[in-house]
Backbone as JSON Lines, residues from 0, in Angstrom:
{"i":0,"aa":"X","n":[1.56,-45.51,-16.73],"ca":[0.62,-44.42,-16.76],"c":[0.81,-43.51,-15.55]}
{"i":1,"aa":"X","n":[0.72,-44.02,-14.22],"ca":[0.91,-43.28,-13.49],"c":[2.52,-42.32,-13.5]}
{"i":2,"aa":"X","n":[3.47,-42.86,-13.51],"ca":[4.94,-42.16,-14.1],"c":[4.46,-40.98,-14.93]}
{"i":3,"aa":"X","n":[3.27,-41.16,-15.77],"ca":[3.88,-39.76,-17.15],"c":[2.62,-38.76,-16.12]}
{"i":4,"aa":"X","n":[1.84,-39.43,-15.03],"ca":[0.96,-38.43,-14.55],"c":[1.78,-37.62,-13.57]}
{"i":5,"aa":"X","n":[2.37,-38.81,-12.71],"ca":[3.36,-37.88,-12.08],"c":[4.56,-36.54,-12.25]}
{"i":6,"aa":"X","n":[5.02,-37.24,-13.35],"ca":[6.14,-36.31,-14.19],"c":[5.33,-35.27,-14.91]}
{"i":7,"aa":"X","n":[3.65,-35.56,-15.06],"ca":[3.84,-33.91,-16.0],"c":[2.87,-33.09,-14.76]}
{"i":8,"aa":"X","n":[2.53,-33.7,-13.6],"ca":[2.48,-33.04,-12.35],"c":[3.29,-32.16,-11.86]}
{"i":9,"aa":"X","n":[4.99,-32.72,-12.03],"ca":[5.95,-32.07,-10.92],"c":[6.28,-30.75,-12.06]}
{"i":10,"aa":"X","n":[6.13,-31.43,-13.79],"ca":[6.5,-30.56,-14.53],"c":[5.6,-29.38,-14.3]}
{"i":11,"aa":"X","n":[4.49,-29.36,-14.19],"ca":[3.6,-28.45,-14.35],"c":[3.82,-27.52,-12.77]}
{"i":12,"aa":"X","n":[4.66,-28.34,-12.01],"ca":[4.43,-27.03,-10.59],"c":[5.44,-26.49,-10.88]}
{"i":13,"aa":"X","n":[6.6,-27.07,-11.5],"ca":[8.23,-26.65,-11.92],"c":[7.73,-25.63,-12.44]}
{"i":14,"aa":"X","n":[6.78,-25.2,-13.63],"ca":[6.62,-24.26,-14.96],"c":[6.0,-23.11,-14.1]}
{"i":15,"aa":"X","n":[5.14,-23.5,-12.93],"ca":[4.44,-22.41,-12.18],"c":[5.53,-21.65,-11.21]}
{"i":16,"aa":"X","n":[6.34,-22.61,-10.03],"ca":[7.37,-22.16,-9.58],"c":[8.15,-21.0,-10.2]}
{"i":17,"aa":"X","n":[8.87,-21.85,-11.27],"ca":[9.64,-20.59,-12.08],"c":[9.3,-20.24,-13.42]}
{"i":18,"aa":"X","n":[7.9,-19.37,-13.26],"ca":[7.48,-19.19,-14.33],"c":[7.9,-17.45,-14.65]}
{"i":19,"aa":"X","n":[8.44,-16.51,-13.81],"ca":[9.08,-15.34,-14.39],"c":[10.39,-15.69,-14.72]}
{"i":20,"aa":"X","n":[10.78,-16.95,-15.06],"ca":[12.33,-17.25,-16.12],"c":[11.72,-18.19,-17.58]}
{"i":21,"aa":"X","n":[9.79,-18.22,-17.3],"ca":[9.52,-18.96,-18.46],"c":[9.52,-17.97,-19.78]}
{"i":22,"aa":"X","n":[9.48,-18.66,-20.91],"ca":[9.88,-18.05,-21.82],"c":[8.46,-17.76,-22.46]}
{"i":23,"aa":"X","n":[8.56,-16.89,-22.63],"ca":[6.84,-15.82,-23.11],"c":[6.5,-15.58,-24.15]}
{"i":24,"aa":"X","n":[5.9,-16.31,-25.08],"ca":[5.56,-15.5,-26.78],"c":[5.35,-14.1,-27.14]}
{"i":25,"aa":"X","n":[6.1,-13.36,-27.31],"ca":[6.61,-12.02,-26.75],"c":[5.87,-11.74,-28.05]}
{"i":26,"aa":"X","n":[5.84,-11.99,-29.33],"ca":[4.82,-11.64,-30.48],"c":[3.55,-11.5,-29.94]}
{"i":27,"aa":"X","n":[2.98,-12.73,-29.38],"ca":[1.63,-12.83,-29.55],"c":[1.29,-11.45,-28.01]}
{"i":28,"aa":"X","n":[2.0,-11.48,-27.05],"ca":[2.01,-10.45,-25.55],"c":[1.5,-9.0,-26.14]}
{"i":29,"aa":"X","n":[2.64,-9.12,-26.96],"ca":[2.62,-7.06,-27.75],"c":[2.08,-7.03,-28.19]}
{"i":30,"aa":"X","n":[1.2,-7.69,-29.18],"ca":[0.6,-7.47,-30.36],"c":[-1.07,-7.33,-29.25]}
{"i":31,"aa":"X","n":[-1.25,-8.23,-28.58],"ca":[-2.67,-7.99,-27.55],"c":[-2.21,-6.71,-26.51]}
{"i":32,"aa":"X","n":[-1.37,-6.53,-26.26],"ca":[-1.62,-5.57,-25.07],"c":[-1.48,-3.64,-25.53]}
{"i":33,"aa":"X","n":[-1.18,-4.11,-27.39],"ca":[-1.68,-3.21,-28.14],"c":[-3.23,-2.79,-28.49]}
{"i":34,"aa":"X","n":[-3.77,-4.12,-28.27],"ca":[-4.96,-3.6,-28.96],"c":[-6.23,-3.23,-27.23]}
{"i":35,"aa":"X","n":[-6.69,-2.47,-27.64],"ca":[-7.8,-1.52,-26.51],"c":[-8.55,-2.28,-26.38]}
{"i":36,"aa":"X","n":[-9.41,-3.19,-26.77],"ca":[-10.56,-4.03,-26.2],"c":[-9.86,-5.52,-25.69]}
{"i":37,"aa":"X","n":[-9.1,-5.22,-25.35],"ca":[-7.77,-6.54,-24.76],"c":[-7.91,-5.63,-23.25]}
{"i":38,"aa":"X","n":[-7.99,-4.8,-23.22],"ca":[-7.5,-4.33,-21.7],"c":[-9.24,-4.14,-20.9]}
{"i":39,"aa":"X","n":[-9.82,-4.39,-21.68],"ca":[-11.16,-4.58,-20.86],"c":[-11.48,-6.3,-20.01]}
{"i":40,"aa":"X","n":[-11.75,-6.42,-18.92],"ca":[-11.38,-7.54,-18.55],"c":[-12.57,-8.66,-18.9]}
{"i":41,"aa":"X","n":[-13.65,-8.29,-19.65],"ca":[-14.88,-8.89,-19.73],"c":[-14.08,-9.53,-21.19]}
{"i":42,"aa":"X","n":[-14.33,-8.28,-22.05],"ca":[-13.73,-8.85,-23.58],"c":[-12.59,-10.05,-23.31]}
{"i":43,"aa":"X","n":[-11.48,-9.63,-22.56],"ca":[-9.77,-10.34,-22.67],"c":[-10.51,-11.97,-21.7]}
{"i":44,"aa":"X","n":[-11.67,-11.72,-20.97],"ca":[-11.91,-13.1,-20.11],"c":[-12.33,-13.76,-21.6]}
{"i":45,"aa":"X","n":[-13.35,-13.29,-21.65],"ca":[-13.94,-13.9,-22.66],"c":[-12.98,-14.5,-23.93]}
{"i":46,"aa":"X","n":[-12.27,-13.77,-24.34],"ca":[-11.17,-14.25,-25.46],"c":[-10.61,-15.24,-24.86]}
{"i":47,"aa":"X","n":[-9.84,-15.65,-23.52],"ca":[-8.94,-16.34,-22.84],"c":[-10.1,-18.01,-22.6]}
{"i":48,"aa":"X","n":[-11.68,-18.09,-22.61],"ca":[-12.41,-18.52,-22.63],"c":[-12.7,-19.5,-23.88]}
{"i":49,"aa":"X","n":[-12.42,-18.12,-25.38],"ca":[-12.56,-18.8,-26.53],"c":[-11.09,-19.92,-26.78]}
{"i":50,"aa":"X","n":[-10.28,-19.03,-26.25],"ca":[-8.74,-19.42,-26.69],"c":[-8.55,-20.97,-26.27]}
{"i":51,"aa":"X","n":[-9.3,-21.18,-24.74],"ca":[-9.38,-22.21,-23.91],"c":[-10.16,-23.41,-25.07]}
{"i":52,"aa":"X","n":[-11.48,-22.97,-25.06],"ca":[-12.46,-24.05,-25.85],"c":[-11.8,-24.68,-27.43]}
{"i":53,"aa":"X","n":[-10.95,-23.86,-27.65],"ca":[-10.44,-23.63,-28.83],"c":[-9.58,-25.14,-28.79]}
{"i":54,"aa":"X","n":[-8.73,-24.88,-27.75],"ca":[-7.4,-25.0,-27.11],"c":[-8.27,-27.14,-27.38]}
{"i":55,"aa":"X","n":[-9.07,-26.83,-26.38],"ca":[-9.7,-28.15,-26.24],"c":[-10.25,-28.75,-26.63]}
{"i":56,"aa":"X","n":[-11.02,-28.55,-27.47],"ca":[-11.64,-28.77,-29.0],"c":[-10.51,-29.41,-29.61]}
{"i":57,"aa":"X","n":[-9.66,-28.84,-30.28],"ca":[-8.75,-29.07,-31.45],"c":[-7.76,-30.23,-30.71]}
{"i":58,"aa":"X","n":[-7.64,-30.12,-29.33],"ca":[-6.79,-31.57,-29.16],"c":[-7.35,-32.61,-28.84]}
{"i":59,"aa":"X","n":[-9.04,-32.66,-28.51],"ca":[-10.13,-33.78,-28.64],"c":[-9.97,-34.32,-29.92]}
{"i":60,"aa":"X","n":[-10.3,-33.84,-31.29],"ca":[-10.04,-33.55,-32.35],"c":[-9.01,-34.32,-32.82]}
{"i":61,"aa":"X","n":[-8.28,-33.85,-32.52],"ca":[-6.94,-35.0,-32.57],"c":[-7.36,-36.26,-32.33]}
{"i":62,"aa":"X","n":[-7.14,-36.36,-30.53],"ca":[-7.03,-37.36,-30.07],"c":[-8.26,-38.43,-30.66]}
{"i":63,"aa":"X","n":[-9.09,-38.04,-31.22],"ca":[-9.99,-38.47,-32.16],"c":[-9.02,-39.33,-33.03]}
{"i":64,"aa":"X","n":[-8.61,-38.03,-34.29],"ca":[-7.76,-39.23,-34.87],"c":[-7.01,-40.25,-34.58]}
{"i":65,"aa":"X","n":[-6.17,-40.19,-33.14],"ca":[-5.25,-40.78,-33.36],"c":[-5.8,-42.27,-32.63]}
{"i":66,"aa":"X","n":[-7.13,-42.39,-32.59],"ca":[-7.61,-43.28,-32.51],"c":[-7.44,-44.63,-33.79]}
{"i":67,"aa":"X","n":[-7.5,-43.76,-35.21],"ca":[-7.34,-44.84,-36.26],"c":[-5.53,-44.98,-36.51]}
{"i":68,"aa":"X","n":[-4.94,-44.64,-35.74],"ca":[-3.57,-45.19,-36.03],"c":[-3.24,-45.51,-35.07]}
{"i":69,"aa":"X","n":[-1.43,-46.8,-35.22],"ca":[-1.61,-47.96,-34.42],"c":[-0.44,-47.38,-33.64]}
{"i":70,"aa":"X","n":[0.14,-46.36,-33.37],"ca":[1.25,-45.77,-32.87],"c":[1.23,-45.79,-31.53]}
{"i":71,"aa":"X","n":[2.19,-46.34,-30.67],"ca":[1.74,-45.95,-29.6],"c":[2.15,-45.08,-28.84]}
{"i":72,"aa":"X","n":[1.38,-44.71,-27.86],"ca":[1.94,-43.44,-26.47],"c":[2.13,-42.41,-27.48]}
{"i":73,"aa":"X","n":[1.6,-41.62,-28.55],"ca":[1.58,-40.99,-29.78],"c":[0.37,-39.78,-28.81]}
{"i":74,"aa":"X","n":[-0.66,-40.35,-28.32],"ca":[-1.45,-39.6,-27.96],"c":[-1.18,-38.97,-26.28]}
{"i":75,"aa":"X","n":[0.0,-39.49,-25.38],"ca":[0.91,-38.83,-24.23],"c":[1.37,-37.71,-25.06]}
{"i":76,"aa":"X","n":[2.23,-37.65,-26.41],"ca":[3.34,-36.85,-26.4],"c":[1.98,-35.87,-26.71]}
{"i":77,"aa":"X","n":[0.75,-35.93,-27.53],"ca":[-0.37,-34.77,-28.25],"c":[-0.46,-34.3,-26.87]}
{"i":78,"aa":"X","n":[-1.0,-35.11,-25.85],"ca":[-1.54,-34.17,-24.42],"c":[-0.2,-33.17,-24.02]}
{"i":79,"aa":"X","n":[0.43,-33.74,-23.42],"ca":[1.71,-33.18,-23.02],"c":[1.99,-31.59,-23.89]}
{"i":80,"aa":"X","n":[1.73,-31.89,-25.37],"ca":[2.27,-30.61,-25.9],"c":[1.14,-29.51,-26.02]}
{"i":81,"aa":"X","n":[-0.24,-30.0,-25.67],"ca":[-1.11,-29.17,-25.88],"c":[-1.12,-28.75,-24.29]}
{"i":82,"aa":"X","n":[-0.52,-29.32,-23.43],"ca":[-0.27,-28.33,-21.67],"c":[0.56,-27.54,-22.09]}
{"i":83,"aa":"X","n":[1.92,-27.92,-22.51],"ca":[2.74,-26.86,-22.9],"c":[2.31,-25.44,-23.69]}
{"i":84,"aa":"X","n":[1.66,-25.94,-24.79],"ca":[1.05,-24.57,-25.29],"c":[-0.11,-23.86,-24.64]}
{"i":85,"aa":"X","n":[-1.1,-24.63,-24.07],"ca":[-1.85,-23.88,-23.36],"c":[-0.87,-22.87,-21.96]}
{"i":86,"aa":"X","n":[0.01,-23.45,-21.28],"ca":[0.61,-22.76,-20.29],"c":[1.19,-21.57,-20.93]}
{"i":87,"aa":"X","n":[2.24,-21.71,-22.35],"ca":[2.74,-20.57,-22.78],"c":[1.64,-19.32,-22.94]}
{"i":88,"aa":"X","n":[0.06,-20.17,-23.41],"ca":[-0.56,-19.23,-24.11],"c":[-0.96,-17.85,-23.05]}
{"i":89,"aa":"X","n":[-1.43,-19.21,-22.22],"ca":[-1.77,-18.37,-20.6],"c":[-0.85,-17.73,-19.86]}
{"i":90,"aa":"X","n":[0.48,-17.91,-20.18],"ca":[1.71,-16.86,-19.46],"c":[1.64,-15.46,-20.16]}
{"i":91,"aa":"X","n":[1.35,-15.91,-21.83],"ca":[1.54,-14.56,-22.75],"c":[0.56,-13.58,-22.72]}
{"i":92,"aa":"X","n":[-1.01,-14.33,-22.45],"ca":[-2.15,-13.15,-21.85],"c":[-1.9,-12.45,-20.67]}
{"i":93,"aa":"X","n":[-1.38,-13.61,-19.76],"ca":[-1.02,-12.22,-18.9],"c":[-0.04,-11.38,-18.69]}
{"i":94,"aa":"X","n":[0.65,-11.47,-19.55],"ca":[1.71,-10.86,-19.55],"c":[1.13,-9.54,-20.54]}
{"i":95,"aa":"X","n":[0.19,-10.23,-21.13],"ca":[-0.03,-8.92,-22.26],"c":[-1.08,-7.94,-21.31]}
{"i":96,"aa":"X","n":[-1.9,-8.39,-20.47],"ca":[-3.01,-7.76,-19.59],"c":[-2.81,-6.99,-18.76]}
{"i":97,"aa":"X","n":[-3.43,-5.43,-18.87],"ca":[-2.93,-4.35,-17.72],"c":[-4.34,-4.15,-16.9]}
{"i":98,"aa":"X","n":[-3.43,-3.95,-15.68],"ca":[-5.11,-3.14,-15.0],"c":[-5.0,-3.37,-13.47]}
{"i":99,"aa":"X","n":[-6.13,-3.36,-12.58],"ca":[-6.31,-3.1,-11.34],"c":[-6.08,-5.16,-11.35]}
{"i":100,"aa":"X","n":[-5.79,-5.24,-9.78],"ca":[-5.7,-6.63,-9.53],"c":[-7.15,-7.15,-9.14]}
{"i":101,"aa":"X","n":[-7.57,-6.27,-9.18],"ca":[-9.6,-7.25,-9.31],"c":[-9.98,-7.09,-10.08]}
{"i":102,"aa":"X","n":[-9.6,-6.77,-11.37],"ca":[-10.32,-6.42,-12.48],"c":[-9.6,-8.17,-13.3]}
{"i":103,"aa":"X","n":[-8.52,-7.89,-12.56],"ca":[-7.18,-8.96,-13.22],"c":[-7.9,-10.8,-12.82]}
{"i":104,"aa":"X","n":[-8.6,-10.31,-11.58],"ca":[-9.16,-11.76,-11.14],"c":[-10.18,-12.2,-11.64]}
{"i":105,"aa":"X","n":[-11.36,-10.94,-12.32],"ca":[-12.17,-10.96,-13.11],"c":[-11.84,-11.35,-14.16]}
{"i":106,"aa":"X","n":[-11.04,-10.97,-15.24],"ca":[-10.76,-11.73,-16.51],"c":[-10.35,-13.13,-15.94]}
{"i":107,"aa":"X","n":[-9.58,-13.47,-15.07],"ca":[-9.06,-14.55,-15.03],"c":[-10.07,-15.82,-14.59]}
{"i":108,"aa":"X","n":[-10.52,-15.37,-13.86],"ca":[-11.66,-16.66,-13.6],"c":[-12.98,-16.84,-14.5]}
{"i":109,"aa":"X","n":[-13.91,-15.27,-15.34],"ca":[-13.95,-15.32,-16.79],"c":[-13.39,-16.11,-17.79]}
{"i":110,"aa":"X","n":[-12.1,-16.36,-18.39],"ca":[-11.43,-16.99,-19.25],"c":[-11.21,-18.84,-18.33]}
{"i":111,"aa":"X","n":[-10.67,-18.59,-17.0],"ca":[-10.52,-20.33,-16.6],"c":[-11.85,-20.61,-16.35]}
{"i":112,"aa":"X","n":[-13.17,-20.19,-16.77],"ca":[-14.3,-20.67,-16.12],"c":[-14.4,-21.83,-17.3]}
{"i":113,"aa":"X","n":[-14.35,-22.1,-18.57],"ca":[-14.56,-23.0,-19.57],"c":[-13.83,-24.2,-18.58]}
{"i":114,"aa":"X","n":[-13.18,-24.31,-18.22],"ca":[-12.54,-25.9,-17.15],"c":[-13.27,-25.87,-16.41]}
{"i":115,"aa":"X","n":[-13.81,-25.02,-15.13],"ca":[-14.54,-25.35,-14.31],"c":[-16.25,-25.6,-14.81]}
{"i":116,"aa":"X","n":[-16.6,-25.46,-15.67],"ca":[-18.12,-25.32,-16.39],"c":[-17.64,-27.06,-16.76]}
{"i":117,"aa":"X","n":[-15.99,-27.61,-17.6],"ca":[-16.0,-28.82,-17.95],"c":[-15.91,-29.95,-16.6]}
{"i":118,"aa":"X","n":[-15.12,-29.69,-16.08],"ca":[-15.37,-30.05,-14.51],"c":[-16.55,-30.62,-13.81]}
{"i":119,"aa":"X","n":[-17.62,-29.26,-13.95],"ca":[-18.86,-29.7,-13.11],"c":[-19.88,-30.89,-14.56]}
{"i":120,"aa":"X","n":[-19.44,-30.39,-15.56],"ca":[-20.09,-31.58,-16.3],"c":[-19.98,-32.79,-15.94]}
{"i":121,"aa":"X","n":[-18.28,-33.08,-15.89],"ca":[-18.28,-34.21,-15.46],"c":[-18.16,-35.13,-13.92]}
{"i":122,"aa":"X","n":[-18.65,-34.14,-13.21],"ca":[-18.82,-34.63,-11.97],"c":[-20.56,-35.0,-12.01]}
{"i":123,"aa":"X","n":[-21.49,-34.34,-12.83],"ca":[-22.73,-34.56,-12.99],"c":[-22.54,-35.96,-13.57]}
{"i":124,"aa":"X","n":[-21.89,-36.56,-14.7],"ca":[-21.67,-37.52,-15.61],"c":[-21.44,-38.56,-14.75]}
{"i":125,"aa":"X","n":[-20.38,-38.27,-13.96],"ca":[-19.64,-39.08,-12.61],"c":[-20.38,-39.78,-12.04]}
{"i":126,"aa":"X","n":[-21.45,-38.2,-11.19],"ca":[-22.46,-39.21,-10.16],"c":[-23.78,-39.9,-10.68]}
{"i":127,"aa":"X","n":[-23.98,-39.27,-12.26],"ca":[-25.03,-40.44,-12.61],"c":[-25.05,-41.57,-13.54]}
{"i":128,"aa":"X","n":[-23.81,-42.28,-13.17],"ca":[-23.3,-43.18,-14.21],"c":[-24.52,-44.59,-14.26]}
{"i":129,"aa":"X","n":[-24.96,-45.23,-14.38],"ca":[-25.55,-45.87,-14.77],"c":[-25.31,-47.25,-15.44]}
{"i":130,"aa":"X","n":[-25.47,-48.23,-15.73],"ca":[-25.76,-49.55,-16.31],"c":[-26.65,-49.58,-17.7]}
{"i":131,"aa":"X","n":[-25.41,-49.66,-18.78],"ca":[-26.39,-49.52,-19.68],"c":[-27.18,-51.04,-20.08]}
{"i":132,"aa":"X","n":[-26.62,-52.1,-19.7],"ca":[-27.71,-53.11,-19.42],"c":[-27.54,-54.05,-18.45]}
{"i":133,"aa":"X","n":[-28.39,-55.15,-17.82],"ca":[-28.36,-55.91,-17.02],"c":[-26.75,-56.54,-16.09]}
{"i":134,"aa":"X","n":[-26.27,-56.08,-15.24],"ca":[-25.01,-56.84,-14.4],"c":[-24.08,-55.52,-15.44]}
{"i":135,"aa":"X","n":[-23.92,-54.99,-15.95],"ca":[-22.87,-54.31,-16.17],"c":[-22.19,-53.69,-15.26]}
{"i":136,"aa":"X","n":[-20.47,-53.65,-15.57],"ca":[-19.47,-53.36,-14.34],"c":[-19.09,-51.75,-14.63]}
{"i":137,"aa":"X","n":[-19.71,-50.92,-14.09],"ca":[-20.03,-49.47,-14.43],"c":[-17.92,-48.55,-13.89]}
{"i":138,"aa":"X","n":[-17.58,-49.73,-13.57],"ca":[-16.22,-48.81,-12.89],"c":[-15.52,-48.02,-13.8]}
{"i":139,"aa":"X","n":[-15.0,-48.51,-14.66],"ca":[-14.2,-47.87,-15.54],"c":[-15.01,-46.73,-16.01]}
{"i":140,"aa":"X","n":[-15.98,-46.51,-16.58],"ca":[-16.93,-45.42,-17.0],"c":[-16.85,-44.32,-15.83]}
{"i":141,"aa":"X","n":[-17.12,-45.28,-15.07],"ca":[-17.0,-43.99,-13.54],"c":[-15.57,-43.3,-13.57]}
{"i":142,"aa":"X","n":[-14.07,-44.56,-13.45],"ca":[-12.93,-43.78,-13.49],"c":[-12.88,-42.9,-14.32]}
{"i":143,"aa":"X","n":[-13.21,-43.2,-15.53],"ca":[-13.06,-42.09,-16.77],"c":[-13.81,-40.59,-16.02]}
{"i":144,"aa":"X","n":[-14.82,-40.79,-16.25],"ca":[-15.23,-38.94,-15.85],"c":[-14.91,-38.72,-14.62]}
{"i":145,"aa":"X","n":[-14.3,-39.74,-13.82],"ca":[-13.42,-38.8,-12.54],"c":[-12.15,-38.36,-13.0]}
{"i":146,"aa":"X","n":[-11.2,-39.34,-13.69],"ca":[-10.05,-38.41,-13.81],"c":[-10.22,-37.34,-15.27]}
{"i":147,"aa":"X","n":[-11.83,-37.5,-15.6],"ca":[-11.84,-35.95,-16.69],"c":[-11.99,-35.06,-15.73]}
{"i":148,"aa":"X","n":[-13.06,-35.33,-14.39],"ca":[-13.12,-34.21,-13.88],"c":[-12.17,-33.38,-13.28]}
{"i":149,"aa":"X","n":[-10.75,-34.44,-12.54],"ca":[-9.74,-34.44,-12.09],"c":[-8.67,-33.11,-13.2]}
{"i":150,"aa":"X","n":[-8.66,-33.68,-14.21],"ca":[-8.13,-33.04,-15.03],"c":[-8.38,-31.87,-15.5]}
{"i":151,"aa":"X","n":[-9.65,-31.43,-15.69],"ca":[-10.43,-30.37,-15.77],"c":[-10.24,-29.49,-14.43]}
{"i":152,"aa":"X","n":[-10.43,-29.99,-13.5],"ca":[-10.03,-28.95,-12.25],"c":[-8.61,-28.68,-12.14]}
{"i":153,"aa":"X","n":[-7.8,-29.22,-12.62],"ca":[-6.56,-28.84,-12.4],"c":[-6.43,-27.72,-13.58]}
{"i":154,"aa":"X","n":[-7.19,-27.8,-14.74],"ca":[-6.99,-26.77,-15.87],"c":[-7.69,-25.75,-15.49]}
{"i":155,"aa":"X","n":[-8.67,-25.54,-14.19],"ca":[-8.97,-24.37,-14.41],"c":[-7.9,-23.88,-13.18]}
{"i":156,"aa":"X","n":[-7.53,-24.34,-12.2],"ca":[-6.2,-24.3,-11.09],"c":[-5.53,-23.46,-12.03]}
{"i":157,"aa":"X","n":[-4.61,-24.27,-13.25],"ca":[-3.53,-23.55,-13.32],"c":[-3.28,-22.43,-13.98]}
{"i":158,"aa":"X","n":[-4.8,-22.67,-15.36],"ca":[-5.07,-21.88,-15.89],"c":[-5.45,-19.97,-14.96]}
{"i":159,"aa":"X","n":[-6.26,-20.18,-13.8],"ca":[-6.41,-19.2,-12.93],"c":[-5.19,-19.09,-12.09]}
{"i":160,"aa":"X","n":[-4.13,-19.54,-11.8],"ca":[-3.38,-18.94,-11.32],"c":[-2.4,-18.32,-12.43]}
{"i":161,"aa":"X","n":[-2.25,-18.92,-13.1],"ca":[-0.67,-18.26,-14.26],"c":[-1.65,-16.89,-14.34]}
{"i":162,"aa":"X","n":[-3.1,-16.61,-14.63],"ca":[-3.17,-15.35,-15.48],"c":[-4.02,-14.32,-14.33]}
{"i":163,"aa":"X","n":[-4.1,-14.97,-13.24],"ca":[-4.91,-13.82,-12.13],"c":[-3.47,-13.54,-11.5]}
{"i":164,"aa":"X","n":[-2.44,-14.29,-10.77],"ca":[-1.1,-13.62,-9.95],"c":[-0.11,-13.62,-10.42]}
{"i":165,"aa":"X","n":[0.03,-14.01,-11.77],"ca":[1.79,-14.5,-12.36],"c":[1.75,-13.32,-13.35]}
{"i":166,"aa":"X","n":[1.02,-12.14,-13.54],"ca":[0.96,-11.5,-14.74],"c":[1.95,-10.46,-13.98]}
{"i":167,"aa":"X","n":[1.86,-9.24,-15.36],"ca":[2.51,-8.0,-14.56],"c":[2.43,-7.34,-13.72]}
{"i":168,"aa":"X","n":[3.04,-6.88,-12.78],"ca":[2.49,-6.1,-11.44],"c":[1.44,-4.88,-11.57]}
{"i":169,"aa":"X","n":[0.37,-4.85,-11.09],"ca":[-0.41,-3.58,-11.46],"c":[-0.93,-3.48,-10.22]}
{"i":170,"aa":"X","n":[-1.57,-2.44,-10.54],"ca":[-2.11,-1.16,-9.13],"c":[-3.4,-2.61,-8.19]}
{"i":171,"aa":"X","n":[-3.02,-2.57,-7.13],"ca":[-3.93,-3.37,-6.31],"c":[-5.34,-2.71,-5.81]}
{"i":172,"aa":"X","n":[-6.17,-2.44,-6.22],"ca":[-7.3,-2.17,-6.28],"c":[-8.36,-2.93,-5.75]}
């Protein structure tokens, strides 16, 4: 376990490092940075927000199912590919997003706020873990919503950096 945390750690700074040689869904870029209520940074946060919940939803969802089958490490390769697509998704908004660079930090922490809102949930969850009856060993319950919270802060990290400084160069304002 720790190996695939590590490796999709170094992967994930690798993808940030050299992320103007990453490869960009150049469909989905043009087609948003065509449309006019995309370049408002409230609307495009907000979309990058839905896109997120969306994003996280549907691989809970999953990982739901893949609870009734006996496959294993089946649910590493689901996480793994739903970072990958979330990173592409978040390279291609900003790539599609024009405007002043505070307007740019505004959508961006707008849209990564859904991780940090999941984050502080589970640091609330964290610190009031509880015994649900007599002598119970509360640790594992505790590890769990620390490394959700763990995980969750890193999604709103990377999520806010790929789409507030990695986008296109625009007027610094």
């Amino acid at each position: 376990m720790l190996i695939f945390f590590l490796a999709g750690t170094v992967l994930v700074l690798v993808m940030i490092i050299f992320s103007r040689a990453l490869w960009v869904p150049r469909g989905m870029a043009e087609r948003l940075s065509k449309k006019k209520w995309f370049q408002n940074h409230w609307l495009s946060g907000g979309y990058l927000f839905g896109i997120n919940a969306l994003y996280f939803g549907t691989t809970i969802f999953l990982l739901y199912l893949l609870m009734f089958t006996d496959i294993p490490y089946l649910h590493l390769v689901l996480m793994f590919l739903a970072t990958i697509v979330s990173i592409l998704t978040w390279r291609a908004l900003s790539t599609a997003w024009t405007g002043s660079f505070k307007n740019r930090l505004k959508m961006s922490l707008t849209g990564s706020s859904f991780y940090l809102i999941l984050a502080l949930i589970m640091v609330i969850q964290w610190l009031s873990v509880k015994p649900l009856y007599p002598n119970e060993d509360t640790f594992m319950r505790a590890l769990g919503w620390m490394l959700g919270f763990f995980v969750s802060a890193v999604a709103f990290s990377i999520c806010f950096i790929i789409t507030a400084f990695l986008g296109k160069r625009s007027a610094r304002v």
